[in-house]
C-alpha positions as CSV (number, residue, x, y, z in Angstrom):
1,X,-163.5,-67.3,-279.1
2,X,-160.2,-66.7,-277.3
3,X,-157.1,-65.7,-278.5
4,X,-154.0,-67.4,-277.2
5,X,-150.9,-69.3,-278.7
6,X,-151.5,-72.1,-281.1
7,X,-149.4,-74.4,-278.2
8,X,-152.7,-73.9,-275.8
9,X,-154.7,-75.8,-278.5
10,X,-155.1,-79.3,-277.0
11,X,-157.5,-81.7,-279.4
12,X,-158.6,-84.7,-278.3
13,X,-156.0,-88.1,-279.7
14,X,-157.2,-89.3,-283.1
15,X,-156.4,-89.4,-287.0
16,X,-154.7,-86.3,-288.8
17,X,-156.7,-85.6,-291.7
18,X,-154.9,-82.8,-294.2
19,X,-157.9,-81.0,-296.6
20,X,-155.9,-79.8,-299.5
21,X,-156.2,-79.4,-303.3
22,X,-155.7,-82.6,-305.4
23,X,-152.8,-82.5,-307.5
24,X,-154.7,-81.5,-310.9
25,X,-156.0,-78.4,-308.3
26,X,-152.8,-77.5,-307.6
27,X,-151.7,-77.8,-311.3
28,X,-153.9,-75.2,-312.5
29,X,-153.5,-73.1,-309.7
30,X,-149.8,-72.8,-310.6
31,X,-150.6,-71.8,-313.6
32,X,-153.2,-69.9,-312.8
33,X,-153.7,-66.5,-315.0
34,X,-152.6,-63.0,-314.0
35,X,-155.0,-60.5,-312.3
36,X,-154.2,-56.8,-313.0
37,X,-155.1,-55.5,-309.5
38,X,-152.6,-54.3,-307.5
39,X,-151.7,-56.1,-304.2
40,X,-153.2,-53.6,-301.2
41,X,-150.5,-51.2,-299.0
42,X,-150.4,-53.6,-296.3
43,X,-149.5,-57.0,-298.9
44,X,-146.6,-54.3,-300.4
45,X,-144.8,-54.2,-297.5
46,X,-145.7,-58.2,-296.6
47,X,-144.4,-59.5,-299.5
48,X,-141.1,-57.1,-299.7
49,X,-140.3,-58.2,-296.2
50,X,-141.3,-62.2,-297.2
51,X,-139.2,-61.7,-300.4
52,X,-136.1,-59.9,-298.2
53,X,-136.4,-62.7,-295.4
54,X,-136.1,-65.8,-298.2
55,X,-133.1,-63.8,-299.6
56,X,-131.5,-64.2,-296.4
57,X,-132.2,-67.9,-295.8
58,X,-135.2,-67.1,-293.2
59,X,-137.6,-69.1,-291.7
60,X,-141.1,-67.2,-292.4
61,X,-143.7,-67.9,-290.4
62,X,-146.1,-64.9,-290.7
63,X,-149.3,-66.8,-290.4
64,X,-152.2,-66.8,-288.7
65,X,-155.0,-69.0,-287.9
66,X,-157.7,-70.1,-285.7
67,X,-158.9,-73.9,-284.3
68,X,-161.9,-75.1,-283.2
69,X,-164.1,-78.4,-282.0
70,X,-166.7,-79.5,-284.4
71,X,-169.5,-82.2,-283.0
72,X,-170.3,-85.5,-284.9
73,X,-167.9,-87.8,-286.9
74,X,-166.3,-86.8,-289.6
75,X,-167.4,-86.6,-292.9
76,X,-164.7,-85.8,-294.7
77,X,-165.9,-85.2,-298.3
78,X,-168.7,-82.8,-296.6
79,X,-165.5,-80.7,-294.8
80,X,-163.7,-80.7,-298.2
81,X,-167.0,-79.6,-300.5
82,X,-167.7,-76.9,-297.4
83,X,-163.7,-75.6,-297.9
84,X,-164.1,-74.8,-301.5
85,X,-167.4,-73.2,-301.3
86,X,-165.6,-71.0,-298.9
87,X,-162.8,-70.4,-301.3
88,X,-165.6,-69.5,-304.1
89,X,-167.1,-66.9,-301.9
90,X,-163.5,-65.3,-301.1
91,X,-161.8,-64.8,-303.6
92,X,-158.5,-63.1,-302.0
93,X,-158.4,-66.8,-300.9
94,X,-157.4,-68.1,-304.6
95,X,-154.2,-65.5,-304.6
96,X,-150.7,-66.1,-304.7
97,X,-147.9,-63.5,-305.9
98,X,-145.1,-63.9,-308.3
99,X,-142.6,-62.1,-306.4
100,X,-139.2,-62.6,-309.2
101,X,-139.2,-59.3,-309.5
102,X,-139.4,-58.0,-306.2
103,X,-136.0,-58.0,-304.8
104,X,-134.6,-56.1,-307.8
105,X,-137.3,-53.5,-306.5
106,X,-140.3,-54.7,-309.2
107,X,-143.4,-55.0,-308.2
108,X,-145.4,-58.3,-307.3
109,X,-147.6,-60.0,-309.8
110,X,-150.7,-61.1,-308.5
111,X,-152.4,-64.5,-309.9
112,X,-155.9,-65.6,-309.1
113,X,-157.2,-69.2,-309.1
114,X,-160.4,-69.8,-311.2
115,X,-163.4,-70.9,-308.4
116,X,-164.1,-73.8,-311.2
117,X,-160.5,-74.9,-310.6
118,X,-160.8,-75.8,-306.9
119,X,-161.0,-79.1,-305.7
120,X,-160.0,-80.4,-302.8
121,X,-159.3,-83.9,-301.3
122,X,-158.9,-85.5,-297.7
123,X,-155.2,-86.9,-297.4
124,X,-154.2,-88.7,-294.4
125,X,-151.4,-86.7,-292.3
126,X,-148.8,-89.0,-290.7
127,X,-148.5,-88.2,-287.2
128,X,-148.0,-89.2,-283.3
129,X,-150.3,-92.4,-282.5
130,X,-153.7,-90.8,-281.8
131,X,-154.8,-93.4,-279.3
132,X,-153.6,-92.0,-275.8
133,X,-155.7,-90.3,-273.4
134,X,-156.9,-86.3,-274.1
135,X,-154.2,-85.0,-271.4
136,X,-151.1,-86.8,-273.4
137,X,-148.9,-83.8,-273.3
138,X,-145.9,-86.1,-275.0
139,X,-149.1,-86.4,-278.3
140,X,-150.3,-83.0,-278.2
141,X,-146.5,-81.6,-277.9
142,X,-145.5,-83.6,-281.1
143,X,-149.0,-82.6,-282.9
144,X,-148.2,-78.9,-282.1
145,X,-144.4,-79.7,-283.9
146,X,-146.2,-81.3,-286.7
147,X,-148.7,-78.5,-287.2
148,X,-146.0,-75.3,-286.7
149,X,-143.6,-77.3,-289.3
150,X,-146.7,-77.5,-291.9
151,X,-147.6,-74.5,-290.9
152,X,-144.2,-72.8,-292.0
153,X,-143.8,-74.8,-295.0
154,X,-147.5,-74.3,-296.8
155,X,-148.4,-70.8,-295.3
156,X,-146.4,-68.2,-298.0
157,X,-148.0,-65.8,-300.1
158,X,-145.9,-66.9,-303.5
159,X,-147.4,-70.6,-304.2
160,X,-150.9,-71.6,-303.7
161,X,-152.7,-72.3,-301.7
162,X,-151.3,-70.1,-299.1
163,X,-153.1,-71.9,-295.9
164,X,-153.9,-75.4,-294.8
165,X,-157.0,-76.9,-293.3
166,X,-155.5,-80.3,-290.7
167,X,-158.3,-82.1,-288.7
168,X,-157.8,-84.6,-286.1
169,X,-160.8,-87.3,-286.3
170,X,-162.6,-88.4,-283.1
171,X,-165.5,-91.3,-283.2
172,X,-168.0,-88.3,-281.8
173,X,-166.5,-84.6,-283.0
174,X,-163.3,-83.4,-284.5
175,X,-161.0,-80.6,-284.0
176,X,-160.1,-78.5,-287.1
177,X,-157.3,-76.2,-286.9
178,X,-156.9,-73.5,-290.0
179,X,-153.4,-71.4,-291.0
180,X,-153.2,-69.0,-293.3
181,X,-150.2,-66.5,-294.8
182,X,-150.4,-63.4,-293.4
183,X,-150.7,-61.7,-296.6
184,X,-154.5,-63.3,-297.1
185,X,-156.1,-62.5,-293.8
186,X,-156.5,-60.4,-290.9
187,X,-157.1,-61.3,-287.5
188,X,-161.4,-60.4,-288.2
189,X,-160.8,-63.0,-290.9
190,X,-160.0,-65.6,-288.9
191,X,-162.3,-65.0,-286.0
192,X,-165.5,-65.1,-288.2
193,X,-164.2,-68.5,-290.8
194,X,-164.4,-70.5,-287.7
195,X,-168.4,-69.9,-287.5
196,X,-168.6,-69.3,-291.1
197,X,-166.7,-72.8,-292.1
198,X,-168.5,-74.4,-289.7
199,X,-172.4,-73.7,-291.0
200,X,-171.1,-74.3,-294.6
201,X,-170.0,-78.0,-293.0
202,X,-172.8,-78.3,-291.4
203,X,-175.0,-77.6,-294.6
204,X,-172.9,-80.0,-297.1
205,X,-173.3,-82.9,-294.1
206,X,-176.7,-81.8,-294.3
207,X,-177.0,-81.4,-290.6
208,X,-180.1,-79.0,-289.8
209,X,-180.9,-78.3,-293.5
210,X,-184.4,-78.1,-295.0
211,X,-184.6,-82.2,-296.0
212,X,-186.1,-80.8,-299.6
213,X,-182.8,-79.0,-300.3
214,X,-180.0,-80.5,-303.1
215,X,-177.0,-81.4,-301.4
216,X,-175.9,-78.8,-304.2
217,X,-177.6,-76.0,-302.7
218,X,-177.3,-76.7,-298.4
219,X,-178.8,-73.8,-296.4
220,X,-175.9,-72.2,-295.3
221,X,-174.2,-69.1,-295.8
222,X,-174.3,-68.6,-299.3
223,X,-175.4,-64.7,-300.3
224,X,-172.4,-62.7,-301.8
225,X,-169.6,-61.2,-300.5
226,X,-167.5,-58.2,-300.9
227,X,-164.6,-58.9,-303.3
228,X,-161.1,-58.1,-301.4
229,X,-159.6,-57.4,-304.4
230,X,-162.5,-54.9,-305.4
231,X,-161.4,-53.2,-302.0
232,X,-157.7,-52.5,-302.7
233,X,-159.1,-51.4,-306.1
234,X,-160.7,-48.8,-304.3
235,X,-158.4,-47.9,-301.8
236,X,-155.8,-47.6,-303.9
237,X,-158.2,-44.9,-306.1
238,X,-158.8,-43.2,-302.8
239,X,-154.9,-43.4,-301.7
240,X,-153.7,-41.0,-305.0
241,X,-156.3,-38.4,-303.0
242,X,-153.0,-38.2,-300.7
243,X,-150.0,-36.2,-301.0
244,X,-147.4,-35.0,-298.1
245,X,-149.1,-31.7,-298.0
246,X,-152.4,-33.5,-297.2
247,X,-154.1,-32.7,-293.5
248,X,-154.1,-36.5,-292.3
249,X,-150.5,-36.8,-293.6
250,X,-149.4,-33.3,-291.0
251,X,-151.6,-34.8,-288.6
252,X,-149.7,-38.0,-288.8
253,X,-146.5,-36.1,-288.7
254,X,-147.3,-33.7,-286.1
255,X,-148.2,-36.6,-283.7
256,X,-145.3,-38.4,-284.3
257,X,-142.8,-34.9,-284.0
258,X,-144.6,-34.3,-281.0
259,X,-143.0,-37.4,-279.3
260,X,-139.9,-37.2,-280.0
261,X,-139.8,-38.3,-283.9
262,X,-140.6,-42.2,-282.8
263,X,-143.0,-44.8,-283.1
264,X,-144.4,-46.5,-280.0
265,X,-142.3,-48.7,-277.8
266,X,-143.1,-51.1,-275.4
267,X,-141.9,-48.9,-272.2
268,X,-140.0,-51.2,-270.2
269,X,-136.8,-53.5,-271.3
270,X,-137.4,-56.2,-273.4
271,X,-134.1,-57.6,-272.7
272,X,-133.2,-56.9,-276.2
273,X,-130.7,-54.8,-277.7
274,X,-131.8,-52.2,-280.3
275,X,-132.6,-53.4,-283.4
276,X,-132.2,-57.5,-282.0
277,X,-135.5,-59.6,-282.4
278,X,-136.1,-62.9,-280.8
279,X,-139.1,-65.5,-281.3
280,X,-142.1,-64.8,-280.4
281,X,-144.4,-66.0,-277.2
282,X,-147.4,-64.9,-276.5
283,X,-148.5,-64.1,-273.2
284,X,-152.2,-63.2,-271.5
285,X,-153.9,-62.1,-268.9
286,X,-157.6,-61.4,-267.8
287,X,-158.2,-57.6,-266.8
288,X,-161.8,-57.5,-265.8
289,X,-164.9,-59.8,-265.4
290,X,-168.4,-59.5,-265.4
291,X,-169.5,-56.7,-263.1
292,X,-166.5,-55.1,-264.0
293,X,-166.9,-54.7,-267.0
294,X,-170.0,-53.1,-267.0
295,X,-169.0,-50.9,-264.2
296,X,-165.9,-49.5,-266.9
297,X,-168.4,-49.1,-269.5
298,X,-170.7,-46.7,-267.0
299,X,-168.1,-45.0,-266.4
300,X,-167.1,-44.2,-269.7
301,X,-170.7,-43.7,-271.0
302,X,-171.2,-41.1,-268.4
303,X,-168.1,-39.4,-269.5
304,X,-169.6,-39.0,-273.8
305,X,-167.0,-42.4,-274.1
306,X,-166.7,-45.7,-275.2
307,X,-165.3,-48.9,-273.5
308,X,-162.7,-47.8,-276.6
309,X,-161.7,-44.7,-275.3
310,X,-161.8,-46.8,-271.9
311,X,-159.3,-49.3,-273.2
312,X,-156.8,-46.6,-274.7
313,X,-157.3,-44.4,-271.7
314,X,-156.0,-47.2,-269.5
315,X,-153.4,-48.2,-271.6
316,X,-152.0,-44.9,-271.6
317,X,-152.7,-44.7,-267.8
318,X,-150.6,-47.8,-267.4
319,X,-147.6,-46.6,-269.5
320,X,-147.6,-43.5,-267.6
321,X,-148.1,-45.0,-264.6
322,X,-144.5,-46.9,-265.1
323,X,-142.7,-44.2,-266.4
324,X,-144.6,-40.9,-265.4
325,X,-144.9,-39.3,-268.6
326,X,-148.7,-37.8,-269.0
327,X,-148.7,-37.3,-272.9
328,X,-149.3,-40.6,-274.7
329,X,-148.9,-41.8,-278.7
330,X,-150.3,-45.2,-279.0
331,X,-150.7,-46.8,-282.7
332,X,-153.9,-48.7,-283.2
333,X,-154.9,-50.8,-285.7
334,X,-157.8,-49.6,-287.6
335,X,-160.2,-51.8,-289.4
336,X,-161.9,-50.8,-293.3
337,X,-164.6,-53.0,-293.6
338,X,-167.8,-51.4,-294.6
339,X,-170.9,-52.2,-296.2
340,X,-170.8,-55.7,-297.9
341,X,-167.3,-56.3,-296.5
342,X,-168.2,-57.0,-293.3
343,X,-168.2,-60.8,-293.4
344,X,-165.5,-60.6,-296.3
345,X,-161.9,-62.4,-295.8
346,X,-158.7,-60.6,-296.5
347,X,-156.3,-57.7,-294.8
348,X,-159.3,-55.1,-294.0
349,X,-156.6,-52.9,-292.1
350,X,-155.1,-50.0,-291.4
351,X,-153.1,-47.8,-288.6
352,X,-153.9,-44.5,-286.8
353,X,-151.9,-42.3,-284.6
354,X,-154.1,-42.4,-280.9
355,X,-152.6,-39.1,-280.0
356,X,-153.7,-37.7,-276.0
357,X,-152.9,-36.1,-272.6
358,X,-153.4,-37.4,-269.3
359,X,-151.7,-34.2,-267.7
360,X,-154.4,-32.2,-264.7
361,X,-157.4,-35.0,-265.8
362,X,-159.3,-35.9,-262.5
363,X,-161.2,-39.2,-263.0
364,X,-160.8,-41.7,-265.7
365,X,-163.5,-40.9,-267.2
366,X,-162.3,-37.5,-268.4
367,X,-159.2,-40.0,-269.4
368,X,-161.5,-41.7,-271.0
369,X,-163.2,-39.2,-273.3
370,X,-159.4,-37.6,-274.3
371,X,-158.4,-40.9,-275.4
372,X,-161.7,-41.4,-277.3
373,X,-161.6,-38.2,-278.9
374,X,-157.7,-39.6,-280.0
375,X,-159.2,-42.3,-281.0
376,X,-161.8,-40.3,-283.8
377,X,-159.0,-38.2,-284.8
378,X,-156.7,-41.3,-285.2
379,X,-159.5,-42.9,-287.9
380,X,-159.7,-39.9,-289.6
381,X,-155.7,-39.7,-290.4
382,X,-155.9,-43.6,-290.9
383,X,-157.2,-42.8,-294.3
384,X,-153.8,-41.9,-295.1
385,X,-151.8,-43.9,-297.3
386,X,-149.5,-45.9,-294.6
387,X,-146.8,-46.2,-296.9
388,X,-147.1,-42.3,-298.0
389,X,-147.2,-41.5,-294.1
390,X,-143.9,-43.7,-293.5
391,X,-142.0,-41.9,-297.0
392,X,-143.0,-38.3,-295.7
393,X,-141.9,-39.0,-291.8
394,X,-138.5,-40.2,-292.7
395,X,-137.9,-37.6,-295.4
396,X,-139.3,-34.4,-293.6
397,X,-136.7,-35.8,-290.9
398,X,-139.5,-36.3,-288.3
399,X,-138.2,-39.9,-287.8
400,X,-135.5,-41.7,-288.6
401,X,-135.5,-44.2,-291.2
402,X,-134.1,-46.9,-289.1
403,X,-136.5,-46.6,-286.2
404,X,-139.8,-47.3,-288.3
405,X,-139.3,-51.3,-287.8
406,X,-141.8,-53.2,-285.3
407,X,-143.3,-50.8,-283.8
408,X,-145.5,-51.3,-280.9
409,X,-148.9,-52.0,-281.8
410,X,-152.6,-51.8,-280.0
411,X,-156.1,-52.6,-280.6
412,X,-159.2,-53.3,-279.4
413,X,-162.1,-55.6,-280.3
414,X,-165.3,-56.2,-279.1
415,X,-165.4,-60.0,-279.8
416,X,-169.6,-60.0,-278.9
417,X,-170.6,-58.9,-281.7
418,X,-168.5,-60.6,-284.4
419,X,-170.8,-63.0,-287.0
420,X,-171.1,-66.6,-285.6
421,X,-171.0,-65.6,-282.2
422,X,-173.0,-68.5,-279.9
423,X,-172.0,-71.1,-282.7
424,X,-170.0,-74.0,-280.9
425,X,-167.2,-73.1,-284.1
426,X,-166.8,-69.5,-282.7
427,X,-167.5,-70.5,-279.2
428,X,-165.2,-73.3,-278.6
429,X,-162.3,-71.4,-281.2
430,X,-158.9,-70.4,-280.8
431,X,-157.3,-67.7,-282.7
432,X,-153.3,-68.3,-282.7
433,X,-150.7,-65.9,-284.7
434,X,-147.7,-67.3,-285.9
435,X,-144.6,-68.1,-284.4
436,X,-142.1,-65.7,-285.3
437,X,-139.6,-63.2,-284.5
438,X,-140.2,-59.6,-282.6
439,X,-138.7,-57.1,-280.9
440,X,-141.7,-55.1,-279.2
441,X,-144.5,-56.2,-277.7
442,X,-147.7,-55.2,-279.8
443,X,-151.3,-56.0,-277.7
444,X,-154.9,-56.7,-278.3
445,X,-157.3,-56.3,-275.7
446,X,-160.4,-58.4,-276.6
447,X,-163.5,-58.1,-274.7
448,X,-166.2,-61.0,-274.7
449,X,-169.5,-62.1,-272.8
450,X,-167.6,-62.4,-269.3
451,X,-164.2,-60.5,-269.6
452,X,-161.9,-58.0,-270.9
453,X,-158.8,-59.6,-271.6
454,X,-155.1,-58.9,-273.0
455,X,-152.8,-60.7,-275.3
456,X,-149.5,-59.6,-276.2
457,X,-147.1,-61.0,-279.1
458,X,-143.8,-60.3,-276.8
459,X,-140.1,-61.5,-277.1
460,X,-139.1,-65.4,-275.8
461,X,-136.6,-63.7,-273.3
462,X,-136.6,-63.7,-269.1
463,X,-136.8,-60.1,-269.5
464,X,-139.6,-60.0,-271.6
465,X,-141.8,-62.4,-269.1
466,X,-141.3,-60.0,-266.1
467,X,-141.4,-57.0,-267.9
468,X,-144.6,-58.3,-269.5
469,X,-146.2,-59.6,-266.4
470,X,-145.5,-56.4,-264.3
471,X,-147.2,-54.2,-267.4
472,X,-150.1,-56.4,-266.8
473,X,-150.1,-55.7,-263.0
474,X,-150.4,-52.3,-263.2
475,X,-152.9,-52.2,-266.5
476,X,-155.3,-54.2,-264.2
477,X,-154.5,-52.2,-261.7
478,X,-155.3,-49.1,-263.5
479,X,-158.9,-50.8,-264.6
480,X,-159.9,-51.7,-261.7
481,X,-159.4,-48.1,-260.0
482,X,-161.3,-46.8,-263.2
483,X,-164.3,-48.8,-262.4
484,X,-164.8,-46.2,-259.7
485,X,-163.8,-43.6,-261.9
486,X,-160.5,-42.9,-260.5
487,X,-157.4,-42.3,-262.4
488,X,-154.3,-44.4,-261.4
489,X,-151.4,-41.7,-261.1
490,X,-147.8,-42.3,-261.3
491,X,-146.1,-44.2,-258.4
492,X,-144.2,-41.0,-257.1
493,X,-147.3,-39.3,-257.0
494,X,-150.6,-41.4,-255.6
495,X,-152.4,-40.6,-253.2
496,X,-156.0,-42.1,-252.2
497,X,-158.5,-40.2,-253.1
């Protein structure tokens, strides 16, 4: 699995086939009954800002998704049988909001489509003649167009179904690409449906399955899962725990006071002016391969660290190797499944302060163990209410009100061990965000079976490519050095060591 922009997605020429529900599906789904729970802190504030942005006319294109390559021809009615088994097994995946009352302040309204009233069809998808050669940039160009526009106009979190499943058909294997609303998923999410959609295909095709099994019961992934709903059930219980007095709300506060009242920025110029967004490109780089690796991760274990602490520690070197400032506040995403939510779809998510000082530290592996010990502290006041954390830094007059948009956010995933891993659907899969507006640049650092690597969601603008590709200079820079456990120091102060 690599993550990249969806534009890097190149399928071999064929047929656009469009999975979606028939139109008695979508019927019922419209009018599909009310569900009392409560959408989680995370869909609040998605769905305010979706409901704000279609008040203003705005294009919304908070989605997310992954792509793959899938061997054999194929069989459609297999692909559409595997799609709503998945849907029965998720059932944040049958959601869609009423959101009437939201810009008036109400609250949304979720709905949840009935398992029994899934069905889905193949449809063909009109698009560019799929008979040119694999390297057709002029095909795959127009295919990317056709795919973003689709994209953008099914992917929403108040109509269902809020993703869409496009494959293009070879004589020999197929690429599937997969979009879904924001609002529905999380970036885990889409890394593991790859794998997960790929066995339940497999099973309904019955490729590999025990010849004595009903095509109405394939051997594929098919034991329970955690409900998502169930989990903002209980995070919401565990939230009212949480008042401003609380010591993971002060924690939150005092992190944030202590640098200067703000969220993260990205610390150079963006070429944006404050407050101006532009669309979105994403940008990579490889950090460290093979060998190197490992070397980072001796270096960290000998220092009580893990390649976490590692990857924070070096991201903090790096910002303070471009400005000089030793005392770092990065915000990290923080992920909440547990237990039989591992494998579960939805927004498993929250954020945490990663609050540390690289001031008189001699190695990076001392660097190391200050940002992981940031790191434990940061999922301890993650189980904080975000929206409670936000309410009580604007009105204690920690930070201003206006300042808490887009911040900069980090994160780190180890994708070796994800579910599905040495599957050609993980293996061969792309995971793309969508193709919206920013005005920071927010990273992931991903590390897989031959690389650490780094993606950033940055601003379309010359000034974000050079700023971007100098930050990416120096971070490598700064791993590299750690991999003999020296700590990169500011440019006005290196020396060799």
């Amino acid at each position: 699995m690599r993550l990249a922009g969806l534009d890097t997605w190149r399928p071999a020429p064929g047929r656009l086939v469009r999975i979606a529900p028939t139109p008695a599906s979508a019927a019922a789904a419209a009018a599909a009954p009310v569900h009392a729970g409560p959408p989680s802190y995370l869909q609040v504030d998605h769905l305010r800002a979706y409901a704000a942005l279609a008040a203003r006319g705005g294009t919304h294109r908070a989605w997310t998704g992954v792509a793959t390559t899938l061997d054999g021809p194929l069989e459609a009615a297999a692909l559409c049988r595997a799609l709503e088994r998945f849907l029965a097994r998720h059932e944040g995946m049958r959601t869609w909001f009423d959101l009437g009352g939201v810009p008036g302040g109400g609250a949304p309204v979720r709905h949840l489509v009935p398992a029994a009233d899934v069905a889905l069809e193949a449809q063909p998808l009109e698009g560019p003649a799929g008979d040119g050669p694999a390297g057709d940039e002029e095909w795959q160009d127009a295919v990317h167009r056709l795919l973003v526009d689709l994209f953008t106009d099914t992917c929403r979190p108040d109509a269902w179904p809020g993703f869409a499943l496009v494959v293009v058909e070879g004589p020999d294997s197929f690429g599937l690409v997969w979009a879904c609303d924001h609002a529905f998923t999380d970036a885990a999410s889409q890394i593991m449906l790859a794998a997960e959609l790929g066995a339940l295909y497999e099973a309904e095709a019955g490729r590999g399955a025990d010849p004595a099994t009903e095509p109405s019961e394939p051997a594929a992934p098919s034991e329970p899962v955690g409900s998502f709903l169930a989990h903002v059930a209980a995070e919401r219980a565990a939230g009212e725990e949480y008042d401003a007095g609380s010591p993971e709300v002060a924690g939150w506060v005092s992190s944030v006071a202590a640098h200067g009242g703000l969220l993260p920025r990205f610390p150079l110029d963006l070429g944006l002016a404050p407050g101006e967004t532009a669309p979105v490109r994403l940008r990579s780089a490889d950090l460290l391969t093979g060998a190197e690796v490992e070397a980072l991760d001796r270096v960290c274990a000998a220092a009580g660290a893990r390649t976490t602490g590692g990857v924070f520690a070096a991201l903090g070197a790096t910002e303070r190797a471009l400005t000089g400032v030793d005392d770092q506040l990065l915000l990290t995403v923080l992920g909440t499944r547990r237990g039989e939510h591992v494998t579960a779809q939805g927004w498993y998510c929250t954020f945490g302060p990663v609050d540390f000082s690289l001031a008189g530290l001699d190695g990076f592996g001392a660097a190391a163990a200050a940002a992981q010990a940031g790191f434990e502290r940061a999922k301890r006041l993650g189980r904080a209410p975000v929206p409670l954390v936000l309410e009580t830094l604007v009105r204690s007059g920690t930070t201003p009100a206006e300042s808490l948009g887009s911040p900069q956010l980090v994160s780190f995933l180890d994708l070796r061990w994800f579910p599905g891993v040495g599957t050609p659907g993980h293996d061969r899969g792309l995971h793309f965000t969508g193709e919206g507006r920013t005005g920071n640049a927010s990273m992931w650092v991903n590390r897989d079976a031959e690389r650490l690597h780094v993606v950033a969601q940055t601003p379309d603008t010359a000034e974000a490519a050079a700023a971007v590709t100098r930050y990416f200079e120096v971070l490598r820079e700064v791993l590299v050095a750690a991999t003999h456990d020296r700590l990169l120091e500011p440019a006005g102060a290196r020396h060799d060591r």
